[in-house]
FIRO-609500 format. One record per residue: residue number from 1; residue in one letter; x, y, z of N, C-alpha, C, O, CB in turn. Coordinates in steps of 0.02 Angstrom, whole numbers, plus 50000, padded with zeros to 5 digits. Glycine has a CB too. Layout:
<atoms>
<atom><num>NUM</num><residu>A</residu><n_east>X</n_east><n_north>Y</n_north><n_up>Z</n_up><ca_east>X</ca_east><ca_north>Y</ca_north><ca_up>Z</ca_up><c_east>X</c_east><c_north>Y</c_north><c_up>Z</c_up><o_east>X</o_east><o_north>Y</o_north><o_up>Z</o_up><cb_east>X</cb_east><cb_north>Y</cb_north><cb_up>Z</cb_up></atom>
...
</atoms>
This chain:
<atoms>
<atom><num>1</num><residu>X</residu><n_east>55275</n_east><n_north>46443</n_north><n_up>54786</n_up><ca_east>55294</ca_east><ca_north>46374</ca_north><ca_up>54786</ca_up><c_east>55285</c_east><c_north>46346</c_north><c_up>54857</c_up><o_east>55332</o_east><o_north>46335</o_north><o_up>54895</o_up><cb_east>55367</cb_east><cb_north>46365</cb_north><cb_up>54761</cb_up></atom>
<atom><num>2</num><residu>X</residu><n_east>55214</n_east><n_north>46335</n_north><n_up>54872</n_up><ca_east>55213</ca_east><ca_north>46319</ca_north><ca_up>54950</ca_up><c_east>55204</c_east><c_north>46246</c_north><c_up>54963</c_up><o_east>55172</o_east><o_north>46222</o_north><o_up>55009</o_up><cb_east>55153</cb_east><cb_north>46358</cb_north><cb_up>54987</cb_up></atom>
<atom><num>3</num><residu>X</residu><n_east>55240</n_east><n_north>46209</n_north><n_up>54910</n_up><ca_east>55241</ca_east><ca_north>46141</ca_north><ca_up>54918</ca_up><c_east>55310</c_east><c_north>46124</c_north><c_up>54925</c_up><o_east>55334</o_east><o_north>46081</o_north><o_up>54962</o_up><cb_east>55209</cb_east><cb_north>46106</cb_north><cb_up>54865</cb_up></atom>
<atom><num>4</num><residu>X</residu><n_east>55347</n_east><n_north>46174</n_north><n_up>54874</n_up><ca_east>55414</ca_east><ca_north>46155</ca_north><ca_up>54870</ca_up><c_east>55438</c_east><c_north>46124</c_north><c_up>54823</c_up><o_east>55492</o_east><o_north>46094</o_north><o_up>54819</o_up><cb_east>55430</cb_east><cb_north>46126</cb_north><cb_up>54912</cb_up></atom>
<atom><num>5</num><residu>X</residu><n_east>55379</n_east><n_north>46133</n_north><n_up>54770</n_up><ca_east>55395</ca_east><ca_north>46074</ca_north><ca_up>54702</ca_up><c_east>55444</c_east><c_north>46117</c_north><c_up>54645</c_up><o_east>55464</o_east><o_north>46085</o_north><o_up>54596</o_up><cb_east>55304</cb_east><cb_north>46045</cb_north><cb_up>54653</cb_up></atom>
<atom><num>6</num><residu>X</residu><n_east>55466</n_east><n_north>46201</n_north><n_up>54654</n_up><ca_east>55530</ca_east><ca_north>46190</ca_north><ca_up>54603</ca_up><c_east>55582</c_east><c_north>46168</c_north><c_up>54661</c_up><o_east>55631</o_east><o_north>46137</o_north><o_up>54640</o_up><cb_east>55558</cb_east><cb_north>46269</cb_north><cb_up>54551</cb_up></atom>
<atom><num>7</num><residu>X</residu><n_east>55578</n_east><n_north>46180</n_north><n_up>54732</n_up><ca_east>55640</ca_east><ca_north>46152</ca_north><ca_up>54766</ca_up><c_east>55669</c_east><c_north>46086</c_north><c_up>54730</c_up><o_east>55726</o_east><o_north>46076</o_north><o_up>54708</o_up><cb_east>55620</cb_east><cb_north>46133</cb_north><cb_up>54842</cb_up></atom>
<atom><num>8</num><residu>X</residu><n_east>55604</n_east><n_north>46038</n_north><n_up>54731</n_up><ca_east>55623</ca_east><ca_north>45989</ca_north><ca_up>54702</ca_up><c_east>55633</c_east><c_north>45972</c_north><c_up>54638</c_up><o_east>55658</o_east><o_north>45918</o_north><o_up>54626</o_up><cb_east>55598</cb_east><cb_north>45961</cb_north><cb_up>54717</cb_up></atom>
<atom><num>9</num><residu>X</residu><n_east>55615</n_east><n_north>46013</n_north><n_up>54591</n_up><ca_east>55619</ca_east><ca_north>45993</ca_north><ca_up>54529</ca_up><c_east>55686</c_east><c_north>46015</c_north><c_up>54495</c_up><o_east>55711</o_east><o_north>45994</o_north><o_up>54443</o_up><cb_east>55561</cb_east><cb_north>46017</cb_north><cb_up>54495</cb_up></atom>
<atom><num>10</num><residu>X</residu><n_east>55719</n_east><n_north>46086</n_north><n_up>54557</n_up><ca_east>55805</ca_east><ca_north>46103</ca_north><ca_up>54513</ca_up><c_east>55846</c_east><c_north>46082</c_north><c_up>54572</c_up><o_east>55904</o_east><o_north>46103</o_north><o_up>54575</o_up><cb_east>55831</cb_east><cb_north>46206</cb_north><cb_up>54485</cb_up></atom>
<atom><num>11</num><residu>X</residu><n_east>55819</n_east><n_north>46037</n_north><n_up>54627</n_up><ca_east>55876</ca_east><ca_north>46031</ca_north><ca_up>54652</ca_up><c_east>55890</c_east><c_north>46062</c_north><c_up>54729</c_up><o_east>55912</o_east><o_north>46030</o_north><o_up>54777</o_up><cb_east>55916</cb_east><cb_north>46057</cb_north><cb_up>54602</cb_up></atom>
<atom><num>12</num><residu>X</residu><n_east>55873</n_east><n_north>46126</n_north><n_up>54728</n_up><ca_east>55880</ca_east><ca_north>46155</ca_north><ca_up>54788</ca_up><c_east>55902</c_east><c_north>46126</c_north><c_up>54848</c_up><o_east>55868</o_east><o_north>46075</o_north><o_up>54856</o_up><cb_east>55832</cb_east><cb_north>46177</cb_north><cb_up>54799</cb_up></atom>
<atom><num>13</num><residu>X</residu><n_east>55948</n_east><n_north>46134</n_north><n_up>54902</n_up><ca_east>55941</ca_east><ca_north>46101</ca_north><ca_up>54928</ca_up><c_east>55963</c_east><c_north>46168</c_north><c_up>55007</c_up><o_east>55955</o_east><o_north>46154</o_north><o_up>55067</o_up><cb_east>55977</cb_east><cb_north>46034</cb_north><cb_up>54896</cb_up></atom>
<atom><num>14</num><residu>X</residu><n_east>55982</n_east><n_north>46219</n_north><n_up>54985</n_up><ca_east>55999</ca_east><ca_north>46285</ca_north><ca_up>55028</ca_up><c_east>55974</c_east><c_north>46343</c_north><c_up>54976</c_up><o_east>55950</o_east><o_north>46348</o_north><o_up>54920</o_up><cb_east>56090</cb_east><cb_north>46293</cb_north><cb_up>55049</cb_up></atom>
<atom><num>15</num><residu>X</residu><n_east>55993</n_east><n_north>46386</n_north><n_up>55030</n_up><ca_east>55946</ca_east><ca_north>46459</ca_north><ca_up>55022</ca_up><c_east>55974</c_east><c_north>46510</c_north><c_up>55045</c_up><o_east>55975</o_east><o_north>46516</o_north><o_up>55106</o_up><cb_east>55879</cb_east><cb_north>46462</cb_north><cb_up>55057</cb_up></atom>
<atom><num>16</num><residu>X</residu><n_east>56005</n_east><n_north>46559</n_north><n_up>55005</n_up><ca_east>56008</ca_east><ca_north>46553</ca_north><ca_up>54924</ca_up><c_east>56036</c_east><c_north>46505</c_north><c_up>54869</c_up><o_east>56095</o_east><o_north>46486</o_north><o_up>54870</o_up><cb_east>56036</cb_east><cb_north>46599</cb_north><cb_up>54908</cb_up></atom>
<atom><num>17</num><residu>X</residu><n_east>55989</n_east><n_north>46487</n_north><n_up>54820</n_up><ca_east>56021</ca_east><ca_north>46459</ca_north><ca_up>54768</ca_up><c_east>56029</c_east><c_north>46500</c_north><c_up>54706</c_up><o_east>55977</o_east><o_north>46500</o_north><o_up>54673</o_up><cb_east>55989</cb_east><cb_north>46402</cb_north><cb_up>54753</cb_up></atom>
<atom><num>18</num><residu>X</residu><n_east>56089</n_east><n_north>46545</n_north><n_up>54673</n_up><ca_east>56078</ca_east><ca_north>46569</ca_north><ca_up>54602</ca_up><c_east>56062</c_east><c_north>46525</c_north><c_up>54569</c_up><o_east>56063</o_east><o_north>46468</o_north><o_up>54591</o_up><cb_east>56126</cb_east><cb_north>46597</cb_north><cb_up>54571</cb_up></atom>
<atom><num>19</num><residu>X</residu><n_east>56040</n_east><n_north>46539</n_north><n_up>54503</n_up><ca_east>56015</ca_east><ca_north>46489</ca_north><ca_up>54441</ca_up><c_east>56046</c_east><c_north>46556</c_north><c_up>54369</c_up><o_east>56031</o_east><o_north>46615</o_north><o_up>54362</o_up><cb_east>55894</cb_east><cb_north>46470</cb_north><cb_up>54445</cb_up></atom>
<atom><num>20</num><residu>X</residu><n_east>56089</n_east><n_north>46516</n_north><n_up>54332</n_up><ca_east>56111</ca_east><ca_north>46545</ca_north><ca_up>54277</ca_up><c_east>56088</c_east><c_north>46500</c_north><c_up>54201</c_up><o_east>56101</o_east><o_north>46445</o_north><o_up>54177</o_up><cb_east>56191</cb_east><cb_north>46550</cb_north><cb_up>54290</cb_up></atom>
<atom><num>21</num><residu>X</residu><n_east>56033</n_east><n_north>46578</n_north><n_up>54176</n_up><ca_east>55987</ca_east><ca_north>46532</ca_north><ca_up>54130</ca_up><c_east>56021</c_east><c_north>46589</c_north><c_up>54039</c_up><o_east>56012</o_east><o_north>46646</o_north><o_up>54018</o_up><cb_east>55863</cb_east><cb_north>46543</cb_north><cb_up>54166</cb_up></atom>
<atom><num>22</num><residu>X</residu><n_east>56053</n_east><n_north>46541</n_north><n_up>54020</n_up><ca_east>56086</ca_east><ca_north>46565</ca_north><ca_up>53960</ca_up><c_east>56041</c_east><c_north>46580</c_north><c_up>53933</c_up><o_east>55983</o_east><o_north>46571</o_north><o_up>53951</o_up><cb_east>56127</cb_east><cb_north>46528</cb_north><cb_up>53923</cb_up></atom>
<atom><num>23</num><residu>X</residu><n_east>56066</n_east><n_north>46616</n_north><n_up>53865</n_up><ca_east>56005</ca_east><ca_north>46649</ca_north><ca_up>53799</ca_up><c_east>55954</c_east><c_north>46617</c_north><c_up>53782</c_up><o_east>55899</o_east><o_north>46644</o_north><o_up>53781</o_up><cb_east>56029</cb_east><cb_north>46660</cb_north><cb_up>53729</cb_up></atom>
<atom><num>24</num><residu>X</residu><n_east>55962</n_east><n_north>46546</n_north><n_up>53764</n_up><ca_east>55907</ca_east><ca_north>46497</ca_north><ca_up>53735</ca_up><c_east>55859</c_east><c_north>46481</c_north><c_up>53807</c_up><o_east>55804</o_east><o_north>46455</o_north><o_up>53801</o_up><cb_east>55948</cb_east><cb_north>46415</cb_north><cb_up>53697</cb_up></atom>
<atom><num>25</num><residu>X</residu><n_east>55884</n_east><n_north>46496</n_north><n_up>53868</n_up><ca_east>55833</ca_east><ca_north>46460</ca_north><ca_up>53913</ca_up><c_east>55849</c_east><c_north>46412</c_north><c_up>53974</c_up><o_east>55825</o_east><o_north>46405</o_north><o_up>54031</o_up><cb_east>55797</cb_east><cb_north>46420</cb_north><cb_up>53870</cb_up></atom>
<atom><num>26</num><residu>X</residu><n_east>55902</n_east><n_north>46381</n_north><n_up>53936</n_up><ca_east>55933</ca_east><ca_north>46335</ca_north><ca_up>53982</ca_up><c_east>55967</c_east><c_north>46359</c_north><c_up>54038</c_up><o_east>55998</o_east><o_north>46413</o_north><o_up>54039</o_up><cb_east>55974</cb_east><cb_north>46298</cb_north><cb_up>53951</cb_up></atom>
<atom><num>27</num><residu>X</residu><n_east>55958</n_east><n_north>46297</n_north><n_up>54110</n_up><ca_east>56017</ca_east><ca_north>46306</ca_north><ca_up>54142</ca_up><c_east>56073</c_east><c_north>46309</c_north><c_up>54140</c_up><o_east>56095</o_east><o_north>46252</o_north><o_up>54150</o_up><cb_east>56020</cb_east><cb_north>46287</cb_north><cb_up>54166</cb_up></atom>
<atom><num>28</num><residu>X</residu><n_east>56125</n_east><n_north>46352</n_north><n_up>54130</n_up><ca_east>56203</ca_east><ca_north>46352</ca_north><ca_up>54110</ca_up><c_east>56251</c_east><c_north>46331</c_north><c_up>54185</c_up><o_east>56310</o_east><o_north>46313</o_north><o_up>54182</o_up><cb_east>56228</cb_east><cb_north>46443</cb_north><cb_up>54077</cb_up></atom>
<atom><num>29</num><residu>X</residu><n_east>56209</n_east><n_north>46337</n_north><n_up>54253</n_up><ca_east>56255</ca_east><ca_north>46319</ca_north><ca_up>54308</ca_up><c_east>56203</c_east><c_north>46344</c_north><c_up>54371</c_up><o_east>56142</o_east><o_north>46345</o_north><o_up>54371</o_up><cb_east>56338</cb_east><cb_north>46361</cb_north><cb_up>54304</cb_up></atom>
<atom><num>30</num><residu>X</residu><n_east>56241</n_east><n_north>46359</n_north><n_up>54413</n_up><ca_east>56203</ca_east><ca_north>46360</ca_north><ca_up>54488</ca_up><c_east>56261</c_east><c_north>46365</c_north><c_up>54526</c_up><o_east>56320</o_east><o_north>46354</o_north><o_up>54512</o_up><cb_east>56154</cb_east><cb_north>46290</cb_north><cb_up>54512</cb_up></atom>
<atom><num>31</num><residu>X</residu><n_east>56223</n_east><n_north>46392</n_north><n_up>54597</n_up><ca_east>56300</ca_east><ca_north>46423</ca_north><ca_up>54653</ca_up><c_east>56235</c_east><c_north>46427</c_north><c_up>54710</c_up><o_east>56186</o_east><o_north>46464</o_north><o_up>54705</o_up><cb_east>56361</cb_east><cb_north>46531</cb_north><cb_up>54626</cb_up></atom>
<atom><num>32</num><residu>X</residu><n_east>56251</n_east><n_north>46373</n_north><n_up>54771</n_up><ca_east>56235</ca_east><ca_north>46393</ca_north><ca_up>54833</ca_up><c_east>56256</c_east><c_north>46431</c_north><c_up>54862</c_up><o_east>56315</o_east><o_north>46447</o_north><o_up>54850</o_up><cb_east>56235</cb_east><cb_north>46362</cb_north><cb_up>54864</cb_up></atom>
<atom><num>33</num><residu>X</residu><n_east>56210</n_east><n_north>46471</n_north><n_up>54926</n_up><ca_east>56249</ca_east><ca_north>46513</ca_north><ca_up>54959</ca_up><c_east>56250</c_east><c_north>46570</c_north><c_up>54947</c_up><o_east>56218</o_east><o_north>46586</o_north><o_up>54897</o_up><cb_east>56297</cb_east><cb_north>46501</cb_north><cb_up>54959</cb_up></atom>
<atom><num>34</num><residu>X</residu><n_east>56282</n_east><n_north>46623</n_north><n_up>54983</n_up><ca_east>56287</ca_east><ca_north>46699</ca_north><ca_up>54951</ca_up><c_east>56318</c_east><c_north>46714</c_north><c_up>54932</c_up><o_east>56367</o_east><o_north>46680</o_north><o_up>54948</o_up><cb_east>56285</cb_east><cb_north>46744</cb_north><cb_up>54971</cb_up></atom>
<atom><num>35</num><residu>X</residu><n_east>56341</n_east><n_north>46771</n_north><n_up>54881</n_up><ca_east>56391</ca_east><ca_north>46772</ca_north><ca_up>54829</ca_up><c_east>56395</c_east><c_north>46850</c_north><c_up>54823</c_up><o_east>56355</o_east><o_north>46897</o_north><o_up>54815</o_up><cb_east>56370</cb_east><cb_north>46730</cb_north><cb_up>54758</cb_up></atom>
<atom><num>36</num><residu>X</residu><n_east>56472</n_east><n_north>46842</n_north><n_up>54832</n_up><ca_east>56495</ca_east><ca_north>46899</ca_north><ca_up>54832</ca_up><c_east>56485</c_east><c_north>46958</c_north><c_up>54759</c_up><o_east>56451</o_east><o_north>46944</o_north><o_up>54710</o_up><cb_east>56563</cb_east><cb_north>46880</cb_north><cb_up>54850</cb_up></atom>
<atom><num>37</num><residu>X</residu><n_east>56511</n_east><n_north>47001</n_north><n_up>54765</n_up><ca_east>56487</ca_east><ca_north>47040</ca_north><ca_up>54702</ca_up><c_east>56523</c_east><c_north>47025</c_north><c_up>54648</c_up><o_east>56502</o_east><o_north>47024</o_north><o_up>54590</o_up><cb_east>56489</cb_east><cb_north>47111</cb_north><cb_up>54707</cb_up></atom>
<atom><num>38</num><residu>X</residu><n_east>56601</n_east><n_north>47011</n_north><n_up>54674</n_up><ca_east>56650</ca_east><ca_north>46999</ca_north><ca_up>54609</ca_up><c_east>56632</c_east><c_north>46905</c_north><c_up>54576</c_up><o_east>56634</o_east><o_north>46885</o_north><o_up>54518</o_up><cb_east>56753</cb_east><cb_north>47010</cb_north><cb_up>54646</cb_up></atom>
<atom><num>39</num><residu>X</residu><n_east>56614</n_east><n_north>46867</n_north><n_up>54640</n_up><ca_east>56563</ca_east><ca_north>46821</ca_north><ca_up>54611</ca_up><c_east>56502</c_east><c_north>46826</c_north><c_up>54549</c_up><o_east>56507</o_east><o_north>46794</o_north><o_up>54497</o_up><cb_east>56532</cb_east><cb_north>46807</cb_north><cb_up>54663</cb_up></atom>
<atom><num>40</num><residu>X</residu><n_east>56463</n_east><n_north>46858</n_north><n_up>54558</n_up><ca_east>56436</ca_east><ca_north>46883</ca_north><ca_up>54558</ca_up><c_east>56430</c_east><c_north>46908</c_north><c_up>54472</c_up><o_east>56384</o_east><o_north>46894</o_north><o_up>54434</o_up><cb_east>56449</cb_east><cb_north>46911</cb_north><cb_up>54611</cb_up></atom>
<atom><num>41</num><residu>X</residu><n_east>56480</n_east><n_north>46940</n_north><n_up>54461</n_up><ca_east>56485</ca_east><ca_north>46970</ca_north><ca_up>54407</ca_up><c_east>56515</c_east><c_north>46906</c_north><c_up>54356</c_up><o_east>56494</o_east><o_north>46902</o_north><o_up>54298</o_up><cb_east>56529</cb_east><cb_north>47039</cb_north><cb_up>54419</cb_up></atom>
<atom><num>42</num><residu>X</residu><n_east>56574</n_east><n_north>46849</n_north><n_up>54386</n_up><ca_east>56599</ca_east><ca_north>46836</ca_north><ca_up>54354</ca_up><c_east>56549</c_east><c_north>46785</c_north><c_up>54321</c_up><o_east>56538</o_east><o_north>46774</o_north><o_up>54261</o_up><cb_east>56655</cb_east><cb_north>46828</cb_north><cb_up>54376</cb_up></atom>
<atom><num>43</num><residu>X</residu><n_east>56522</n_east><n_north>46761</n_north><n_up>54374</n_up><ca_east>56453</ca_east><ca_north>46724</ca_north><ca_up>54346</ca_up><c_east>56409</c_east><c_north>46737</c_north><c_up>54274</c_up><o_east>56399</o_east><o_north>46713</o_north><o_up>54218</o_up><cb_east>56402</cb_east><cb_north>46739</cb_north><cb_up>54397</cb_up></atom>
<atom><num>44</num><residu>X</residu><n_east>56389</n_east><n_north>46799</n_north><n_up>54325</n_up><ca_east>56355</ca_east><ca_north>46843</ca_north><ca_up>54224</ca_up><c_east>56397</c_east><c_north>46841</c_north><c_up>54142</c_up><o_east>56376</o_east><o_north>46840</o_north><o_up>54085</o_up><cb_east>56356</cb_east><cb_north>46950</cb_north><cb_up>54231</cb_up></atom>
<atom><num>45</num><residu>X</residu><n_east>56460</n_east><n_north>46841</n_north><n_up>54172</n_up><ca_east>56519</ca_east><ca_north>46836</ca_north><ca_up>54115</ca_up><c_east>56529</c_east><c_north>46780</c_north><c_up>54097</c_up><o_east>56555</o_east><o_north>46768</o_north><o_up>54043</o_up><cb_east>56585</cb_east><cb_north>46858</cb_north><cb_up>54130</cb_up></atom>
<atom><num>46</num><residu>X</residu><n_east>56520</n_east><n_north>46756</n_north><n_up>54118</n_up><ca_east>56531</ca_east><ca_north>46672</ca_north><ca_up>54100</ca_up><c_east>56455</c_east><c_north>46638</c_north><c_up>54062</c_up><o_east>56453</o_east><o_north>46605</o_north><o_up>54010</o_up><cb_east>56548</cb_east><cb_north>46622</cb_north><cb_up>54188</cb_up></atom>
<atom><num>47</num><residu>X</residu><n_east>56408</n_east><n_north>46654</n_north><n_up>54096</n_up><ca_east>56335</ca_east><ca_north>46638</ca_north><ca_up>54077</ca_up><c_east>56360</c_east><c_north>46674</c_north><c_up>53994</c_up><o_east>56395</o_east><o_north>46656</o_north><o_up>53945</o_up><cb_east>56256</cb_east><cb_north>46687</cb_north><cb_up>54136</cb_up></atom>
<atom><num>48</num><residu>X</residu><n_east>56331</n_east><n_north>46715</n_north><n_up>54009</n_up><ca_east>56338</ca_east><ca_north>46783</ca_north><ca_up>53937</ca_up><c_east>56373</c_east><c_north>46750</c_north><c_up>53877</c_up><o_east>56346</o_east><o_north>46753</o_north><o_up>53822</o_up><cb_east>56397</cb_east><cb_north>46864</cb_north><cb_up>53958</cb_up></atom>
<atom><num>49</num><residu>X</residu><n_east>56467</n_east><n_north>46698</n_north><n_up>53889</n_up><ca_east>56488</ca_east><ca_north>46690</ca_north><ca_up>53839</ca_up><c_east>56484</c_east><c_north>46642</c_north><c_up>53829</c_up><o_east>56514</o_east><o_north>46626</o_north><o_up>53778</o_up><cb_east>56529</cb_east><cb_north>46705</cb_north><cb_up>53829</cb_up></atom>
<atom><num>50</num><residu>X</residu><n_east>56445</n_east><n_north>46582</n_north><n_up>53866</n_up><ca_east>56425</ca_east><ca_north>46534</ca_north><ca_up>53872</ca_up><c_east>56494</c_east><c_north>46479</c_north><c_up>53880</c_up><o_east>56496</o_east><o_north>46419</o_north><o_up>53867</o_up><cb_east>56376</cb_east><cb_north>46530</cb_north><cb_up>53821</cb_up></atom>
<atom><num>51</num><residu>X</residu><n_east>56531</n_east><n_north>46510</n_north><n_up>53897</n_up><ca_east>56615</ca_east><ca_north>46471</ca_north><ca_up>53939</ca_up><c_east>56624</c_east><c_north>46465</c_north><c_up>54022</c_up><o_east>56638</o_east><o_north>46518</o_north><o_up>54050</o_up><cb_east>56692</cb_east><cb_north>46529</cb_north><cb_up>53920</cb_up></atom>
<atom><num>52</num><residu>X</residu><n_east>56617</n_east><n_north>46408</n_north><n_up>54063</n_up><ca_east>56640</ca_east><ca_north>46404</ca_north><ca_up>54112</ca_up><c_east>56713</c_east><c_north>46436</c_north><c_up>54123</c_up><o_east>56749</o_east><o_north>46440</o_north><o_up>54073</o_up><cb_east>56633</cb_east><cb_north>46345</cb_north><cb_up>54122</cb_up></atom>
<atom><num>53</num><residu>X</residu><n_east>56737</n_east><n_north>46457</n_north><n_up>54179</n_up><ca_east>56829</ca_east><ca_north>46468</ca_north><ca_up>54209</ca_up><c_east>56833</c_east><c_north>46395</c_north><c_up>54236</c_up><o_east>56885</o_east><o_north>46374</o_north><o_up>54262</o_up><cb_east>56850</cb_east><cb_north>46541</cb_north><cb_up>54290</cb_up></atom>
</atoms>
């Protein structure tokens, strides 16, 4: 991406950005920054049941 066009197309705006892409495909959320492991996990758990905390 040496234009920067998904920067722009999801948003990006720092580095790292996660991207949480549920079963069907979709974006389910996003988290700048670095992320700890218990982050991390809870993220996947949440993606997975498709329920925000």
């Amino acid at each position: 991406d040496t234009n920067a066009d998904l920067f722009d197309a999801y948003g990006v705006f720092s580095y790292p950005t996660t991207f949480m892409i549920d079963k069907d495909g979709n974006v389910f959320g996003y988290a700048s920054g670095q992320l700890s492991e218990d982050t991390m996990r809870s993220i996947i758990e949440q993606t997975m049941k498709g329920q925000r905390k």
